[in-house]
C-alpha positions in Angstrom: -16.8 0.9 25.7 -18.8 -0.9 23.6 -17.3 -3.8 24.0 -17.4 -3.8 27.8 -21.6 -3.0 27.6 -21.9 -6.2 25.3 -19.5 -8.6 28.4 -21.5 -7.0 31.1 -25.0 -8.2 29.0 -23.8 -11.1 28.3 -22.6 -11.9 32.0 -25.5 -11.4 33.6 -27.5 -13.0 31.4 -26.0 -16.2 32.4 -25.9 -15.4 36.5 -28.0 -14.5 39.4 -27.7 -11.2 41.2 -26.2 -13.0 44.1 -24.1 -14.2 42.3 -23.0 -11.3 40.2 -22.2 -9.4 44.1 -19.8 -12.0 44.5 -18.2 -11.7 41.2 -17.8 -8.0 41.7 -16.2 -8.9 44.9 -13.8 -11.5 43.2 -13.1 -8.9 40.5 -12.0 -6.2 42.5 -9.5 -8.6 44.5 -8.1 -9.2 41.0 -8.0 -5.4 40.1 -6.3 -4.7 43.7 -3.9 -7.6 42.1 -3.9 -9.9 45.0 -4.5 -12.9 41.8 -1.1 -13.2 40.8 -2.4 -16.1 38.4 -4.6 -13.7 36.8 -3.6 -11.3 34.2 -4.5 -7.8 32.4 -4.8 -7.7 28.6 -1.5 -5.4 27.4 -2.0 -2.4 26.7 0.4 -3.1 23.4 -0.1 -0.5 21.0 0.3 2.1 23.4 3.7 0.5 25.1 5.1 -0.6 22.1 5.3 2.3 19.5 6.9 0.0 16.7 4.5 -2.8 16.7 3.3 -3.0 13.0 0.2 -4.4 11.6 1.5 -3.8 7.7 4.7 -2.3 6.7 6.1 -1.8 3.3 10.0 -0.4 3.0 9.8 2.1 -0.3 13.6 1.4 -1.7 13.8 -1.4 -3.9 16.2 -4.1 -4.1 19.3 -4.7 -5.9 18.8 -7.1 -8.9 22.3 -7.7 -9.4 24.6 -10.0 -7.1 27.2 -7.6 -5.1 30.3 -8.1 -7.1 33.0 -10.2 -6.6 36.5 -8.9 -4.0 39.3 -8.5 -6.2 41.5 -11.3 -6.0 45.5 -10.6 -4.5 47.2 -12.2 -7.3 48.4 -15.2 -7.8 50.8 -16.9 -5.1 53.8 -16.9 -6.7 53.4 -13.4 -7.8 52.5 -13.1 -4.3 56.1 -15.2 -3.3 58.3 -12.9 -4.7 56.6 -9.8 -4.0 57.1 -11.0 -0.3 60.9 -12.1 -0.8 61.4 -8.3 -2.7 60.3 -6.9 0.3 61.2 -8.6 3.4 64.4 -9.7 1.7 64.2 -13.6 2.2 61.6 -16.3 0.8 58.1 -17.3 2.7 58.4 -20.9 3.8 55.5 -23.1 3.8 53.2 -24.1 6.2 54.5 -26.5 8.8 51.8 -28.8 10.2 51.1 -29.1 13.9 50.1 -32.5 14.7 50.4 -33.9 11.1 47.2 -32.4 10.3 47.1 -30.9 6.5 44.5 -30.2 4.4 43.8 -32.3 1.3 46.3 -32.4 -1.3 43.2 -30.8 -3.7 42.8 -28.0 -1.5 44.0 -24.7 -3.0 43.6 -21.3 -2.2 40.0 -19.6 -3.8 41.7 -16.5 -3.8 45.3 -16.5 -4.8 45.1 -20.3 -5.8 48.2 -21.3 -3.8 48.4 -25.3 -3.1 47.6 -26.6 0.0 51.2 -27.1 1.3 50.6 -22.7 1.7 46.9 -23.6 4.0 46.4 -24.5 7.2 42.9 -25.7 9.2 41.7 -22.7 10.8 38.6 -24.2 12.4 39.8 -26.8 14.9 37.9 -29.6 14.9 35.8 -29.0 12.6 38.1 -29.0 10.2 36.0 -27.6 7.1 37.8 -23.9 6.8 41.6 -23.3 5.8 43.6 -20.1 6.0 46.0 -19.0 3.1 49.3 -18.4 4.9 50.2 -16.0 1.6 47.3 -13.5 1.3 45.7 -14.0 5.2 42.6 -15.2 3.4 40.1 -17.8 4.7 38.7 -20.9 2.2 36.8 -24.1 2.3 38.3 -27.4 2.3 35.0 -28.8 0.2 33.1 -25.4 -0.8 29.5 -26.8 -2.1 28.5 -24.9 -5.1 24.7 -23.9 -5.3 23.0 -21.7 -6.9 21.6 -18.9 -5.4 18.0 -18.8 -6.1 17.4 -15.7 -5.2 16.4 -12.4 -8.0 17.3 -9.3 -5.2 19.7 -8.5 -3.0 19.2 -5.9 -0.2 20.2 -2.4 -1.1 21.2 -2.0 3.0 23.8 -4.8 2.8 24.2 -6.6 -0.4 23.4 -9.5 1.1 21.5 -12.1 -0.8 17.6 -12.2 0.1 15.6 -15.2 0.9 11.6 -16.3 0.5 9.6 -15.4 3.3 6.0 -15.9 2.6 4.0 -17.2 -1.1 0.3 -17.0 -2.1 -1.1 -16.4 -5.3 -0.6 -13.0 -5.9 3.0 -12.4 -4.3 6.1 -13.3 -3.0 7.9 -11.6 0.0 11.5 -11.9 0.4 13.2 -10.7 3.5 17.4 -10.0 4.0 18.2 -12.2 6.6 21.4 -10.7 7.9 21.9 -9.8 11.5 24.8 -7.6 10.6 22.5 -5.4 8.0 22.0 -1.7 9.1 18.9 -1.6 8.5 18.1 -4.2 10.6 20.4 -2.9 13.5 18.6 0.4 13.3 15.3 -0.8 13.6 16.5 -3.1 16.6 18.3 -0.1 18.4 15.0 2.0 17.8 13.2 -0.5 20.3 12.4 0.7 23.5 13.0 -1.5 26.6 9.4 -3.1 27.0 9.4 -4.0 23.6 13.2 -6.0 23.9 11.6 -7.4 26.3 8.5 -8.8 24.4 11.5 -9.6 21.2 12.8 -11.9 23.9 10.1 -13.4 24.8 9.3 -15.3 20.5 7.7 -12.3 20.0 10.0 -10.6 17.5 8.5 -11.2 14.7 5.4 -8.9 16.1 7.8 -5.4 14.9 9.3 -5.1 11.1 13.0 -5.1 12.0 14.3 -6.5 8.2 14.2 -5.1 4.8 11.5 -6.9 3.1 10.6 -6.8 -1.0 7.4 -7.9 -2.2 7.2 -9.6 -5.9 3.9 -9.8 -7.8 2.6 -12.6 -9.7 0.7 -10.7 -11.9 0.7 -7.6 -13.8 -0.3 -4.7 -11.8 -0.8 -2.5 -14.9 -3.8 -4.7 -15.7 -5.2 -3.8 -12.4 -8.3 -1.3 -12.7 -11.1 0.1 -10.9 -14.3 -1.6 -10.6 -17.3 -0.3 -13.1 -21.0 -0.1 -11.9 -22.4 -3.1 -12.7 -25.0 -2.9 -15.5 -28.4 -2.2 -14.5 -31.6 -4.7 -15.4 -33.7 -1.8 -16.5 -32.4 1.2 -18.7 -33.2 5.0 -18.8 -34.1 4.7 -22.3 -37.2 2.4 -21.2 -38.1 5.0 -18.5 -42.3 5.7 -18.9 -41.9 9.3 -17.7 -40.7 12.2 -19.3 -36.4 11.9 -19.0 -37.1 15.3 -17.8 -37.9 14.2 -14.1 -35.0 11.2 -14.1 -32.6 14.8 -14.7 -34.6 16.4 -11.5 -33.4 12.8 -10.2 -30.1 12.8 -10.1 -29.6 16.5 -9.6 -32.1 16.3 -6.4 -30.1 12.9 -5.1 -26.8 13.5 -6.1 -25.7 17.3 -7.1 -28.4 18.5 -3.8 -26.9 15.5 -1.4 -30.9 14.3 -1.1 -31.8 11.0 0.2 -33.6 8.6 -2.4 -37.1 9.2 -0.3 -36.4 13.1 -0.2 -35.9 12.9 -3.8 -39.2 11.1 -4.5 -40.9 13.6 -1.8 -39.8 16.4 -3.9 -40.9 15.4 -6.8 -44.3 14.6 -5.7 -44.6 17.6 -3.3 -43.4 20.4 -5.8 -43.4 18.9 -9.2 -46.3 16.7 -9.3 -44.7 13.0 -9.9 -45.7 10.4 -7.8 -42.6 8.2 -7.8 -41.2 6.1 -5.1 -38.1 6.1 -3.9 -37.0 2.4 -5.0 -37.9 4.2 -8.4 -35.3 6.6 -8.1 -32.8 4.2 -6.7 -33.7 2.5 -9.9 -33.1 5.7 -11.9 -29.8 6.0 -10.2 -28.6 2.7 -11.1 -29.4 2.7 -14.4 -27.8 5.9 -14.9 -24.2 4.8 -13.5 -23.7 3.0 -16.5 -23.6 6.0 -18.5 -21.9 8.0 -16.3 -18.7 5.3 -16.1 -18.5 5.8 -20.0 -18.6 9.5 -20.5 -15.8 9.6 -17.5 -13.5 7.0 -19.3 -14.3 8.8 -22.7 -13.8 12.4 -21.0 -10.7 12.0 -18.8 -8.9 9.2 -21.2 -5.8 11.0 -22.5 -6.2 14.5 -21.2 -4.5 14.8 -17.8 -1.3 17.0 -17.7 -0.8 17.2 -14.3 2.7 16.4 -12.4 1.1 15.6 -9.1 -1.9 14.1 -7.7 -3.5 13.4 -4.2 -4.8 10.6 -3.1 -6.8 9.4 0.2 -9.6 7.1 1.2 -12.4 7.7 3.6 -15.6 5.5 5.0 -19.0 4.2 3.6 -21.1 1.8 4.7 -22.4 -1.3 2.7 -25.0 -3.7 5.0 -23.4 -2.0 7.9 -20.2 -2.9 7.3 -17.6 -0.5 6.9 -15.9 0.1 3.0 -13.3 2.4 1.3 -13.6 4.8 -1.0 -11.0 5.8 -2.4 -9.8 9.0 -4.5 -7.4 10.3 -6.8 -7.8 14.2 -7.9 -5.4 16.6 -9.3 -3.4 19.2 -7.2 -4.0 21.6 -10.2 -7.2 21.5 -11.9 -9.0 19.6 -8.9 -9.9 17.1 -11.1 -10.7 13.5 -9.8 -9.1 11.0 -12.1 -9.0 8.3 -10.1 -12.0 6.6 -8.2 -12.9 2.6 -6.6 -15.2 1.5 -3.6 -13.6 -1.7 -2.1 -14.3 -4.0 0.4 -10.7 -3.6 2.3 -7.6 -1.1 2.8 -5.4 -3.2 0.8 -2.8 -2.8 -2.2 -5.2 -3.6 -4.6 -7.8 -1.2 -4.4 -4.9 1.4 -4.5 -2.9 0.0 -7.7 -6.4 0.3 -9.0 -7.3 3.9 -8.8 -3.2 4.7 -9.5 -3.3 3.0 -12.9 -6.8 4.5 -13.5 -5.0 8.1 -13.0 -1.4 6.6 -15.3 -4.3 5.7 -17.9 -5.6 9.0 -18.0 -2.4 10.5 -19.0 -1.5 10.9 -22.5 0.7 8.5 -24.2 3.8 11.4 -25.2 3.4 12.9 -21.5 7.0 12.0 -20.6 8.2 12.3 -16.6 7.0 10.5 -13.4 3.9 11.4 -11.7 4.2 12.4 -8.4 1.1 10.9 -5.8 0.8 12.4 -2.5 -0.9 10.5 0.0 -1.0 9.4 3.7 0.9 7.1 5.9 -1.2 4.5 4.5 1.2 1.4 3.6 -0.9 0.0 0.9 0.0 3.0 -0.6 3.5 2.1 -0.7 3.2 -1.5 -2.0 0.6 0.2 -4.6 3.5 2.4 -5.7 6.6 -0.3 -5.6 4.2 -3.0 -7.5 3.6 -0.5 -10.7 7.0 1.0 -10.9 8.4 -3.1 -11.4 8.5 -4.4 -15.2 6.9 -7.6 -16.3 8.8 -10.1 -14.4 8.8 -8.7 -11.4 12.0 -6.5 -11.1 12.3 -2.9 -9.7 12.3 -0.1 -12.5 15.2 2.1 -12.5 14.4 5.3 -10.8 14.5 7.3 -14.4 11.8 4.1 -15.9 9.7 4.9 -12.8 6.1 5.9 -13.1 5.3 6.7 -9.8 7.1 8.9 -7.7 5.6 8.4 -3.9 5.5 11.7 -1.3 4.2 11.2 2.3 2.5 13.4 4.5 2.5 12.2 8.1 0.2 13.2 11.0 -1.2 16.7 11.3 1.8 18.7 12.0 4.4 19.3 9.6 7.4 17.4 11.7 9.2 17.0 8.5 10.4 18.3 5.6 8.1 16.5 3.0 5.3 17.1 5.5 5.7 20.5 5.0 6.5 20.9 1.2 3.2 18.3 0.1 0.8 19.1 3.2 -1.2 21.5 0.9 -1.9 18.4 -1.5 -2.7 16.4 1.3 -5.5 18.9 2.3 -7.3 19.2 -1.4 -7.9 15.5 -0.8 -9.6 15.9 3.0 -11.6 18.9 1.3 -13.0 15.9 -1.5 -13.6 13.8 1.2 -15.7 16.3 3.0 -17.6 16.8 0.3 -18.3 13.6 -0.7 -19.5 12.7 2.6 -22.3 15.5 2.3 -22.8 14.3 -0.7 -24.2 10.8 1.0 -24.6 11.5 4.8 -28.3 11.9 4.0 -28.0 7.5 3.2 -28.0 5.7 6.5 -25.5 3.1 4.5 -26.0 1.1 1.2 -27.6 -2.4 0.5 -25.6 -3.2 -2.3 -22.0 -2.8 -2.9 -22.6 -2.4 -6.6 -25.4 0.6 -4.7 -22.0 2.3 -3.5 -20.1 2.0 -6.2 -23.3 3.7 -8.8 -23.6 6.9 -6.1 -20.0 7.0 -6.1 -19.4 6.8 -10.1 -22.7 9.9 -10.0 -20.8 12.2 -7.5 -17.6 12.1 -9.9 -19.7 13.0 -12.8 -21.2 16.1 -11.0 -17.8 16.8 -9.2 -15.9 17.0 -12.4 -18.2 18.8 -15.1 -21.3 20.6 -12.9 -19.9 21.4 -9.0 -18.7 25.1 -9.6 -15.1 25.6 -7.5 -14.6 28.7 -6.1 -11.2 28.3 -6.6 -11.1 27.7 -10.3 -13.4 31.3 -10.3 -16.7 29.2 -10.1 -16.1 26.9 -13.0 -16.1 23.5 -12.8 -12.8 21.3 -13.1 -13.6 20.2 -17.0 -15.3 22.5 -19.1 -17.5 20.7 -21.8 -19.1 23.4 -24.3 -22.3 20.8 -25.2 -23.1 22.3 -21.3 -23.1 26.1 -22.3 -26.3 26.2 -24.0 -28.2 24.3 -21.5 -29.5 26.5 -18.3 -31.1 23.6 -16.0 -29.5 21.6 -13.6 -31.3 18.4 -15.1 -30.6 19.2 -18.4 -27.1 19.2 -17.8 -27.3 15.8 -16.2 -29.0 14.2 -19.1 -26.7 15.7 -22.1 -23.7 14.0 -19.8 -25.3 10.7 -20.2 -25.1 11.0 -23.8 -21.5 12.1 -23.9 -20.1 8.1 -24.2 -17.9 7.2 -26.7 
C-alpha cells in the first residue's frame, strides 16, 4: 500500500487535475481490460508455489566417479559360450552396402575386432554395435578428462560448473533423466509449465545443485564490537553510576535518554545521554572478552536453536542472529549482519562448535527455520579443507528443520519445542531494545547486542532454571546490586 501512496504522489505531481480525470478514465478502461496491449504485473509468488529466490539441497554429493559396468568377457570366451549353447558358431557381421567400420575399431567392452561391429547410427556413422555382447561403442571415442570433483548422489551422473565468484563454486547435475530433477518438474503446477516454457525455467530449482567454498569456513567468526576511543577506566565519575548504566539501559530495556533522566532525576548525576551511549560502547569491549573467556570450552549440549530476528541500523533493516542451548538456555552463539546470507550463519555456528570442548565427541544437532542460508551454513562446515563433503560419522553439524507453524511433519513435531526457546530469545531481546527507535552505527548494534548476552547469560534469572541464571559465576554471590554485578563482569577477561 505503500508503494501505491508513493505512485499516486508522484503522479500527480507531474499532472493537472484535468488531466488526472482523464487518466482515471483511461485506467479503468484498462482495469475493465478493453487494452489488450496493456498488461497486469503477475501475481507470481502467489501462482507459482515453487518459485525460489535461494535454495540449497542438504545431501551432499558423491566424490567418487560411479563405477565402471562389468565387462561380458572377452569375445572369444564369448564365441564359444554362444556355440555351447545354441549348438553352432556365431558368424560375423555381414556388411550392408560395403559399409564397415575401421579396421582399428574394436569392441570397448568385450574387445572383439571390428569384422564382429556394425554402424548403428546411420549416417552419422560415429557409434558401432557389438554383434557378440549387444553392446554399443564409438568408432573414435575422444578421451577427456572429467574435470569435475562430485557426482550427484540422485543419479551418479557427473556434475558440471554452474556459477564462480570469489567465495564459491556451484555445480549443478545436468541430467534430464535424474529423479530428482523429474520430481521437481512433476511437482510443477500448470501455470508454472507454462512460464518453464516460456525461457523462464530457470526462475524454479528443478536440479541438484552443490556449492564448493573457496575458503575455509572454520575460520569464519562472528564480528567483535569494535574498540571504543574512550575507556571505562578513564571515566571521571564514580564507576558506580556507569554499573547504574548498563543495568538501567540494558538489564531494565531503558532508552539511552531514560537512562541519563534517571540518573539525574533519582540519583543526582547530571549526564547526557551521548554519555551513556559512550559508557555503553566502551563497555562492549569487555563484555566480548569475559563471553569468549566464559563460554570457551564449556558447552555440553547435543542440540542448539538457532533463529534471526530484525534491528534497525540508519533505518535500514539488519539481522541479528542467535544461537542458545535447548538445555541450559544458554546463548553461545551471537552476530549482527548486514544481510540473511550464509555467512553470518557459518559465523555464529562455528562460534557455538568453538565453544565446545575439544574431547566432546558426537555431532551437534542445530535446530532452526526454513531459512536456506541455514542449509548452506551447515553443508559448508561439515566439508574438509578442499572442499569435499565429510562423511556423515566426520560431520559436525547435524541440521533439523522446523517448518511453518503447524507441525505438518514429523521433524516439525519432534524439534518444534527447540524452535520455540529461540522465538522466546527473540522476544526478549526485542524488549530489550524496542525502547531505541533504530541505531546510527552498525558497530552501535552490534555493542547493545554483545551487552544483552552478557546480562542474558550470567544476571537474567529463568524461571525455568528455578530463577537462576543460565551460567552461574560464584565472583557474583557476594555482590547484592544490580550494578555491581555489571562491573565485576567487566573484569572477568582472560
Amino acid at each position: 500500500m505503500r508503494t501505491v501512496t508513493s505512485l499516486a504522489r508522484w503522479f500527480c505531481s507531474l499532472i493537472t487535475r484535468d488531466e488526472l480525470a482523464r487518466a482515471i478514465e483511461f485506467l479503468l478502461e484498462v482495469y475493465e481490460g478493453t487494452h489488450d496491449d496493456i498488461k497486469f504485473k503477475s501475481r507470481f509468488r502467489e501462482n507459482h508455489p515453487n518459485y525460489r529466490l535461494f535454495d540449497v539441497d542438504t545431501n551432499p554429493p558423491s566424490t567418487q566417479p560411479p563405477a565402471d559396468p562389468v565387462p561380458p568377457g572377452n569375445w572369444r570366451e564369448l564365441l564359444v559360450e554362444h556355440e555351447r549353447r545354441r549348438g553352432k558358431p556365431l558368424p560375423p557381421v555381414k556388411p550392408r552396402g560395403g559399409i564397415r567400420p575401421p579396421s582399428s575399431t574394436r569392441c570397448e567392452h568385450c574387445d572383439a575386432p571390428a569384422n564382429w561391429l556394425s554402424i548403428n547410427d546411420g549416417k552419422k556413422r560415429s557409434q558401432v554395435v557389438c554383434k557378440i555382447c549387444k553392446a554399443l561403442s564409438p568408432i573414435r571415442r575422444i578421451r577427456r578428462k572429467n574435470p569435475t570433483p562430485f557426482w550427484c548422489p540422485h543419479c551418479k551422473a557427473s556434475m558440471y560448473e554452474w556459477k564462480h565468484d570469489d567465495n564459491r563454486t556451484i555445480y549443478k547435475c545436468g541430467n534430464d533423466k535424474c529423479p530428482h530433477y523429474l520430481a521437481a518438474l512433476k511437482a510443477l503446477n500448470s501455470r508454472e509449465r507454462e512460464l518453464a516454457k516460456t525461457g523462464m525455467s530457470s526462475q524454479f530449482k528443478l536440479r541438484y545443485q552443490w556449492r564448493s567454498y573457496h575458503f575455509d569456513p572454520s575460520q569464519i567468526r562472528p564480528h567483535a564490537p569494535g574498540s571504543s576511543p574512550r575507556s571505562l577506566l578513564n571515566v571521571r565519575r564514580n564507576l558506580e553510576v556507569v554499573g547504574l548504566a548498563l543495568a538501567y539501559a540494558v538489564s531494565l530495556g531503558l532508552s539511552s535518554r531514560l537512562t541519563a533522566q534517571v540518573l539525574r532525576d533519582i540519583h543526582g548525576e547530571a549526564v547526557s545521554h551521548q554519555t551513556v551511549l559512550n559508557w555503553l560502547n566502551a563497555a562492549a569491549g569487555p563484555a566480548w572478552q569475559t563471553l569468549v573467556h566464559t563460554l570457551k570450552g564449556t558447552m555440553h549440549e547435543v542440540a542448539v536453536a538457532g533463529d534471526e530476528t530484525y534491528i534497525k541500523v540508519k533505518g535500514v533493516w539488519h539481522y541479528t542472529w542467535f544461537l542458545i542451548g535447548t538445555e541450559t538456555r544458554t546463548i553461545w552463539a551471537w552476530e549482527v549482519s548486514e544481510g540473511r546470507g550464509e555467512m553470518p550463519a557459518i559465523a555464529v555456528l562455528n562460534q557455538a562448535i568453538g565453544a565446545r570442548p575439544k574431547d566432546v565427541e558426537g555431532t551437534l544437532v542445530f535446530v532452526g527455520d526454513g531459512n536456506p542460508s541455514y542449509d548452506a551454513a551447515v553443508n559448508a562446515i561439515n566439508t574438509d579443507s578442499q572442499g569435499m563433503p565429510l562423511d556423515r560419522e566426520h560431520r559436525k553439524i547435524e541440521r533439523r528443520t522446523v517448518v511453518g507453524l503447524r507441525n505438518d511433519d514429523a521433524e516439525s513435531t519432534q524439534f518444534r519445542p527447540f524452535k520455540q526457546l529461540v522465538e522466546r530469545l527473540n522476544r526478549t531481546y526485542r524488549y530489550h531494545t524496542r525502547s531505541r527507535s533504530g541505531h546510527k552505527t552498525l558497530n552501535g548494534a552490534r555493542a547493545l547486542t554483545t551487552l544483552f548476552v552478557l546480562h542474558y547469560n550470567f544476571l537474567r534469572k529463568h524461571r525455568s532454571l528455578g530463577n537462576r541464571p543460565p551460567i552461574h559465576l560464584p565472583e557474583l554471590d557476594q555482590i547484592k546490586t544490580l550494578q555491581g554485578r555489571w562491573l565485576k563482569l567487566l573484569q572477568l577477561t582472560a
